[in-house]
N, C-alpha and C positions, 0 to 999 in steps of 0.2 A: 504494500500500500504506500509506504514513503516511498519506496522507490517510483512510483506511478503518480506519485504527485512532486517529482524533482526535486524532495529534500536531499539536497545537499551535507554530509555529516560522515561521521565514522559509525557504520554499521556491526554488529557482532551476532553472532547467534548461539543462544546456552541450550544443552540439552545433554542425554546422557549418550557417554560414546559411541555406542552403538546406535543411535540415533543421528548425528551430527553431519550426515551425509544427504539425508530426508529434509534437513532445512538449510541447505548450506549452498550459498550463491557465491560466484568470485567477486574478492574484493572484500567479503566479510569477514571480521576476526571471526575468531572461535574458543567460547566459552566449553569445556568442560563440568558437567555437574553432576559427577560422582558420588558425594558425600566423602569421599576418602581420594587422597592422591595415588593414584596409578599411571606411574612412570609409562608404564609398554602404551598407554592409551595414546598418552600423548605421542609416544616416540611415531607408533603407528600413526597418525594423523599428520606428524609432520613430513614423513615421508609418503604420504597420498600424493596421488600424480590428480588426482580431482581436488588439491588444497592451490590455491595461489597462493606463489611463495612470498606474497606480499603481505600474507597476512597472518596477523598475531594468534598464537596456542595458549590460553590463561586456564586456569582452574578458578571457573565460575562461582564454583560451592564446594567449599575447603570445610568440615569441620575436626576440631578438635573434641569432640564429643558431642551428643548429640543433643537438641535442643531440649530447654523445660520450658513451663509456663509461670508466668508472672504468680510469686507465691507459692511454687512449688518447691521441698526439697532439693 
């Protein structure tokens, strides 16, 4: 949709590795959102011949443990 209305901007796309192919346009970074850092995910990604080498590998969704809620233990 930005793209079809020529916003102009730095685009990224988050999802889980094994999805990131499914939304993934050239020119876009790419978010990873594992829940947990997996090296091979990335390594594999950056060596995709369908990634433009232009664009950035991040981990989208890092955690160091998993979420509570306000007031919880």
């Amino acid at each position: 949709m930005w793209k079809d209305l020529n916003v102009e901007c730095e685009f990224y796309i988050e999802d889980a590795y094994r999805n990131w192919q499914k939304h993934y346009w050239p020119g876009a970074h790419i978010g990873i959102s594992s829940g947990e850092p997996n090296m091979s995910d990335y390594t594999l990604i950056l060596s995709s011949p369908e990634r433009d080498n232009s664009t950035i590998v991040f981990g989208g969704e890092i955690y160091t443990g998993w979420l509570t809620h306000w007031g919880e233990k």
